[in-house]
C-alpha positions, 0 to 999 in steps of 0.5 A, spaced: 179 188 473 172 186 476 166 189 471 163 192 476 170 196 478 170 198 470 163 201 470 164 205 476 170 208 473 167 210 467 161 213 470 166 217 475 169 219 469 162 221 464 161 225 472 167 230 472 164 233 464 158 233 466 156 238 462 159 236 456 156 229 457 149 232 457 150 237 451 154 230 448 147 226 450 141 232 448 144 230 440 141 222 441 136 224 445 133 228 439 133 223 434 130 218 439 125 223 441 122 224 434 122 217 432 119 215 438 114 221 439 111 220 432 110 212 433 107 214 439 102 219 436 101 214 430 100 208 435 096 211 439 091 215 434 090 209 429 085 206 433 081 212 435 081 214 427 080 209 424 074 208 428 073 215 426 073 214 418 068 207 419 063 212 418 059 207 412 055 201 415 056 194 414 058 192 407 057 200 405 060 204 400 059 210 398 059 215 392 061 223 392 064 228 388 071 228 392 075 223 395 075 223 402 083 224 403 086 229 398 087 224 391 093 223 386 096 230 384 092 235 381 089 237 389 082 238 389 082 243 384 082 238 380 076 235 382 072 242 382 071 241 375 067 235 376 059 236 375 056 236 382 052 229 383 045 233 384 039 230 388 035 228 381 041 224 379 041 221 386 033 220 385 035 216 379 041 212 381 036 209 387 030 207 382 035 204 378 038 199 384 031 198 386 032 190 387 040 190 387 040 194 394 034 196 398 039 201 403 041 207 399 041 213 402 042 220 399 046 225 404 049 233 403 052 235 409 053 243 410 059 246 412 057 252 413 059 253 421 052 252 423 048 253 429 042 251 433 038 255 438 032 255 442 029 259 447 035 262 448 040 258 448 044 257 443 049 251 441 057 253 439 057 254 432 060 248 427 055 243 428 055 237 424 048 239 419 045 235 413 041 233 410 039 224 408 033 220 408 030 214 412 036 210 411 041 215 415 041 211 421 044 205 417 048 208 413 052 211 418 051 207 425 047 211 428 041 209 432 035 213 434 033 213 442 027 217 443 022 219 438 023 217 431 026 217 425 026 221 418 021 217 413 020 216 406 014 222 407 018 227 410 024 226 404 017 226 399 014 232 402 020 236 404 017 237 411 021 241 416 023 237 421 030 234 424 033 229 428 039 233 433 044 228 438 044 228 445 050 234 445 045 239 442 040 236 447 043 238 453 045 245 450 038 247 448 034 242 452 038 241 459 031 240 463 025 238 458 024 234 452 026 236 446 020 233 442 015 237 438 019 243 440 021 247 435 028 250 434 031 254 428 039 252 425 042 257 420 036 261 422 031 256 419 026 253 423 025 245 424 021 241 429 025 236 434 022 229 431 028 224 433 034 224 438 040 220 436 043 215 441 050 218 443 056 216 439 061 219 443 068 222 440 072 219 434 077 223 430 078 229 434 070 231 433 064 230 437 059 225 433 052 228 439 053 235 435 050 233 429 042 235 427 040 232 420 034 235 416 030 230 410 035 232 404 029 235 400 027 240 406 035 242 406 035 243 398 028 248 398 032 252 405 039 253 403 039 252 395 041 246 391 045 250 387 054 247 388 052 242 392 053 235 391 050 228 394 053 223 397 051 217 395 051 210 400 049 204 398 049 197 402 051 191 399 045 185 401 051 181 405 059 180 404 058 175 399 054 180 393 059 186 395 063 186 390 058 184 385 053 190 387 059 195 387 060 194 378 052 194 378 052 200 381 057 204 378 054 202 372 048 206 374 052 211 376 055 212 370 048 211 366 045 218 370 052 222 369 051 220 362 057 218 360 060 215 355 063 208 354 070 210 353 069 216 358 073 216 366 068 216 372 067 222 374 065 221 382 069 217 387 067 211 391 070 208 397 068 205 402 071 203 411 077 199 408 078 204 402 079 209 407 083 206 412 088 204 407 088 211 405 091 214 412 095 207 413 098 210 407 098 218 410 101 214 417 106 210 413 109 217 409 109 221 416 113 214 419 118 214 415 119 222 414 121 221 422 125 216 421 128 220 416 130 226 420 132 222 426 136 217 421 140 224 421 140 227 428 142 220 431 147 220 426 150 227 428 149 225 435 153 219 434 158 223 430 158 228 437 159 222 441 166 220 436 168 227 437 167 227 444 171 221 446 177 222 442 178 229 445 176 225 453 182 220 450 187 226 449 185 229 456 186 222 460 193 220 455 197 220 461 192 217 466 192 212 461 200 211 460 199 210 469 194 205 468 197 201 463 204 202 467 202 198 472 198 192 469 191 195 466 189 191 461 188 193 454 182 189 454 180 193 461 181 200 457 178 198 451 171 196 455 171 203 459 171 207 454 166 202 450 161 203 457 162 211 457 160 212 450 155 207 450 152 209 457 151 216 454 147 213 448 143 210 453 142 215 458 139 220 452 135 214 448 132 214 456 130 221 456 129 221 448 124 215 449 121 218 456 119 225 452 117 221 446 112 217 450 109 224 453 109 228 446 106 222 443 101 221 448 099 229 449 098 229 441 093 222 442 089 226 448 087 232 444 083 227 439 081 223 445 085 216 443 087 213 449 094 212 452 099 208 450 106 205 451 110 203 445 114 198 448 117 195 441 119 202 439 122 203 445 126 197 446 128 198 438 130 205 440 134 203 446 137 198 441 140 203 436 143 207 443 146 202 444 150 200 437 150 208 437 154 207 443 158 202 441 159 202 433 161 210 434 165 209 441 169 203 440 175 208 434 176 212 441 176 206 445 181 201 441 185 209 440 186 208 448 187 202 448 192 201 444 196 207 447 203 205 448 204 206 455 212 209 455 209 215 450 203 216 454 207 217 460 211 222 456 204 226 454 203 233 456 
């Protein structure tokens, strides 16, 4: 028999249990649809966040009091215990680097859901509100559009005034310039000095929300009491990157008073190090759905055997007919091959398809872009295809091997 004769009839065959064949195929498509769904997701989000965690400049790092992506056991709980980095020791630190770096720049965000206003307009709650100094612009890749900057005089004399982005300014100011106007955020008023050039989305959040106070006005309105100062430093070029870092963890340790023998007790990071870090969280989440997949498909796989052993039983006497006048064994053996691999791949097709559109319908709501995983996939169609064959060829081979006399006789 002709291939394609061989094929027609093992497609004729999977279309008289429609049903049974689709229940028998939704198993694959699970397994597939959890793989490629998340490798999608991953894909498609890596570059977006990543773009969204390299906050820092270039050849920046930066101290705090927590690290940035949870930490080694204990959760933060264990890093409550830690003193908090106050605004004096900042102070000190950045006289005792003076020479080493000329970029450091002191910051504390507020989270506590803020909100501006302005002659009766009101942004949503839960802008990005801090407060730095001169060196904000370069230690987060900001620029500044219209206006100017915060300067050393404003941080000095703690002066009441704010540099906002272009989201806020469309909300409060959709026809007039923001300059000089005053606006208050968390009921406090400030004077508009500076407008952010627009930064655009990254991480799932808006990088136009955003409104920055000097870091002394912020500690004079909302308390300095639990709040701890992050600390970014720029190395002078990549080549004194790593001799800059061992100087200026050595500062930091001389103004958190530790002893010689004692742990840091701040963190330090920079872009790569946190990178690393949700490569590390996009691996452990990659492999979970490798996982559970693994075990869907092997289930599936379990359901396909089944499944044709009992298509086997039901077809023994037409099997019997076949072979009585010439079919091949070899004929037998690929058209039960071809069924099982053929609902294999027909489920790692639908599988694939709603992987791809789950994935991407993830990535859009952090506004990455769309994408195709075409190695995931192919990789995914190949597994169907062992799937089909490594669990399909048993039944096969049983049915091909039926002797032709016995199965004429089945009822």
């Amino acid at each position: 028999m002709k291939f394609s004769e061989i094929f027609r009839m093992a497609l004729g065959s999977l279309g008289v249990n429609k049903l049974r064949s689709i229940l028998t195929m939704l198993g694959i498509t699970i397994g597939v649809f959890s793989v490629i769904g998340v490798m999608t997701a991953v894909t498609a989000l890596r570059g977006s966040i990543e773009t969204g965690l390299s906050f820092l400049g270039t050849n920046m790092f930066q101290f705090a009091k927590y690290p940035v992506m949870g930490g080694p056991e204990g959760g933060r709980q264990r890093y409550e215990m830690r003193r908090d980095i106050t605004l004096r020791q900042a102070a000190r630190y950045k006289r005792l680097m003076d020479g080493v770096s000329n970029t450091i720049c002191l910051k504390h965000f507020d989270f506590g859901g803020a909100q501006a206003a302005y002659n009766g307009h009101k942004t949503t709650a839960g802008l990005t509100f801090g407060g730095s100094d001169e060196n904000f612009l370069v230690a987060n890749q900001y620029t500044v559009e219209v206006g100017r900057n915060l300067t050393p005089e404003d941080v000095e004399l703690a002066r009441p005034v704010v540099l906002i982005g272009q989201g806020i300014q469309q909300k409060l100011f959709p026809s007039e310039s923001p300059l000089q106007k005053l606006i208050t955020v968390k009921d406090r008023p400030y004077v508009v000095v500076g407008i952010f050039g627009e930064k655009g989305q990254s991480f799932g959040g808006s990088g136009d929300d955003i409104a920055i106070i000097p870091i002394t006005r912020l500690m004079s309105d909302f308390g300095a009491e639990g709040r701890s100062v992050n600390v970014a430093t720029q190395a002078p070029d990549q080549l004194h990157y790593n001799e800059t870092i061992e100087k200026a963890v050595t500062a930091m340790r001389i103004v958190r008073d530790l002893r010689p023998d004692q742990e840091n007790d701040f963190e330090v990071y920079s872009n790569d190090s946190l990178i690393s870090a949700f490569a590390k969280v996009a691996d452990v989440v990659s492999a979970g759905s490798f996982v559970i997949s693994g075990i869907a498909l092997l289930a599936a796989g379990v359901g396909i055997m089944n499944i044709m052993l009992v298509s086997v039983t039901e077809r023994t006497k037409e099997i019997g007919i076949r072979k009585s006048i010439g079919a091949r064994k070899k004929s037998i053996l690929i058209q039960f091959l071809v069924e099982a691999v053929a609902i294999s791949l027909m489920g790692g097709l639908l599988g694939i398809a709603l992987g791809v559109a789950g994935g991407n319908g993830v990535a859009l709501l952090f506004n990455a872009p769309v994408v195709f995983p075409f190695d995931w996939a192919a990789i995914g169609l190949l597994v169907c295809s062992s799937i089909g064959i490594g669990f399909g060829f048993y039944p096969a081979w049983k049915a091909s091997s039926l002797d032709p006399i016995e199965a004429l006789r089945f009822e």
